[in-house]
C-alpha positions in Angstrom: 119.4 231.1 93.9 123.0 230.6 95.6 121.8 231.9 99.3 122.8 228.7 100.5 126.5 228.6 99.9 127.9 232.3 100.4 128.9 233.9 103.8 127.8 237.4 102.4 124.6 238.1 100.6 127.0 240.0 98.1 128.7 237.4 97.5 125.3 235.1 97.1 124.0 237.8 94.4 127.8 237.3 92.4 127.1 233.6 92.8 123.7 234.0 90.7 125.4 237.0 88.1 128.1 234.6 87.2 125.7 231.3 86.8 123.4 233.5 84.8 126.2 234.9 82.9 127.5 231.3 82.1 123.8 230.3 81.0 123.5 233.0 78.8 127.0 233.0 77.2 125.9 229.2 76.2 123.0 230.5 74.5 125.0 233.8 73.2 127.4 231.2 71.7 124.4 229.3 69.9 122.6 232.3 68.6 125.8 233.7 67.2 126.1 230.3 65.1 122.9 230.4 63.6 123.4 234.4 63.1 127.1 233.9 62.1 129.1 236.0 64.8 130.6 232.7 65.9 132.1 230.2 63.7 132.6 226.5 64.5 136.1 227.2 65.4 135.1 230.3 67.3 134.6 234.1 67.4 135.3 235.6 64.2 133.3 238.9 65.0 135.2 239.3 68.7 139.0 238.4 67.2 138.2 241.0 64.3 136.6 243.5 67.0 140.1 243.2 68.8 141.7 243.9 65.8 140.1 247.1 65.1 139.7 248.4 68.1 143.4 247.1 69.8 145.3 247.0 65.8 147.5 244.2 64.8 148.6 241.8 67.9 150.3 238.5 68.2 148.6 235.4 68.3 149.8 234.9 72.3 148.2 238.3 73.4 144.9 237.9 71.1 145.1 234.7 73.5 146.0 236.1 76.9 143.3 238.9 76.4 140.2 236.0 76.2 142.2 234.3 77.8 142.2 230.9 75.8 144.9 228.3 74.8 147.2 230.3 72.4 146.8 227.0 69.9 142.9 227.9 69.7 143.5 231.2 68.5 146.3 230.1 66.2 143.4 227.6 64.4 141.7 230.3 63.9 143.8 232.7 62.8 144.5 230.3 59.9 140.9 229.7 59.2 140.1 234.1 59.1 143.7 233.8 57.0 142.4 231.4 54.3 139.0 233.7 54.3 140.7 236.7 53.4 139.8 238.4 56.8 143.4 238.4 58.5 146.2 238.5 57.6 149.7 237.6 58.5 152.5 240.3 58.7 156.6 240.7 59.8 156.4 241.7 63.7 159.4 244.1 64.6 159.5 243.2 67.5 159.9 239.1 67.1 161.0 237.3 64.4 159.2 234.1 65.0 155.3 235.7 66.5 153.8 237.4 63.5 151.7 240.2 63.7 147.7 239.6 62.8 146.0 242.2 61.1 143.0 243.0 59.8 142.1 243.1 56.1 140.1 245.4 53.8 137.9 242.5 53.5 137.8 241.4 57.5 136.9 245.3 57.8 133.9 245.3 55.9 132.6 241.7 57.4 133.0 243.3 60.7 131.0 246.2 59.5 128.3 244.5 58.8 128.4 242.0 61.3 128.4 245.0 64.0 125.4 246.9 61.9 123.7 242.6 62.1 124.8 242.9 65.9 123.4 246.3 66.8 119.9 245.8 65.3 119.8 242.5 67.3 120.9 244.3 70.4 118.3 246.8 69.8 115.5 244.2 69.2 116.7 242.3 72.7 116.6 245.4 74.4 113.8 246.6 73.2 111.8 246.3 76.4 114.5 246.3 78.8 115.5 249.2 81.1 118.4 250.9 79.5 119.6 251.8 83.3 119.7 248.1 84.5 121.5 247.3 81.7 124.3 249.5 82.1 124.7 248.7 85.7 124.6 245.0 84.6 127.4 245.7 82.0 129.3 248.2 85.1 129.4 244.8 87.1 130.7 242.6 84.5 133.6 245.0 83.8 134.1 245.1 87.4 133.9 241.1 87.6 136.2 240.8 84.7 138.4 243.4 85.9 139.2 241.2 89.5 139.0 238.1 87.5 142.1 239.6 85.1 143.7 240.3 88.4 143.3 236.9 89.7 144.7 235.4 86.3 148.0 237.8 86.0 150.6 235.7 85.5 148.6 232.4 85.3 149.4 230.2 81.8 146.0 229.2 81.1 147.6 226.1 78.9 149.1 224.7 81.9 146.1 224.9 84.1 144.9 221.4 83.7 143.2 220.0 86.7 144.6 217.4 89.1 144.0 213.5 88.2 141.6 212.6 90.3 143.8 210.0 92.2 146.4 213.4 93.4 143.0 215.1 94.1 141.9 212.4 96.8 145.6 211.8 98.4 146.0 215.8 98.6 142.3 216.2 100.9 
């Protein structure tokens, strides 16, 4: 697909994972609308997965861990808040950056949204090599992995690109 573009044919097959991987986390975000994992504002089933698996964080690290604008995840925070899924509590550790938890109901609507996602997972997979997919999944978390490294220290709020007039007078 990319042969054309990379110098190594490594980095021509990363050039087709991450296209691929872009494609399908379109259609990942579509199918978990209709299915409900993903809300118009966002991920309810991966900010209540962080919860439970990472316990109750701020809203800047649930942000830096996606990594998305800390004002996105703030909006939904709310929204999971007015459902009864999060909730809001003191944070030790900084007066003014509350602690988001999980609640007794956000547990159980993870539950069964995990149980919803596994029997979807296992339907999808059903006729794919359990090998290949692990070795798919081993290269994302390696991808991610330099990606993170690449993005240390970046604030992703103040990435905006260049007006195209600074673009043209700084080739």
């Amino acid at each position: 697909m990319a042969r054309g573009y990379s110098r190594t044919e490594a980095g021509a097959a990363l050039m087709d994972v991450i296209w691929l991987a872009v494609q399908t986390g379109f259609k990942v975000r579509a199918f978990g609308r209709r299915t409900g994992f993903v809300s118009a504002r966002g991920g309810v089933w991966g900010l209540l997965r962080s919860l439970r698996l990472e316990g109750p964080q701020t809203v800047p690290a649930l942000a830096r861990s996606r990594p998305v604008a800390r004002q996105h995840i703030q909006t939904l925070a709310d929204a999971m808040a007015a459902d009864g899924l999060v909730a809001f509590k003191p944070n030790p550790a900084h007066k003014r950056s509350q602690l988001v938890t999980i609640t007794v109901k956000g547990e159980q609507v993870y539950e069964a949204l995990a149980k919803k996602l596994a029997a979807i997972s296992d339907d999808l997979a059903a006729d794919m090599d359990a090998r290949k997919i692990g070795a798919a999944a081993e290269a994302l978390k390696q991808l991610a992995g330099k990606l993170d490294a690449m993005l240390a220290g970046a604030d992703i709020e103040d990435e905006e690109p260049a007006p195209r007039s600074a673009r043209r007078k700084s080739s």
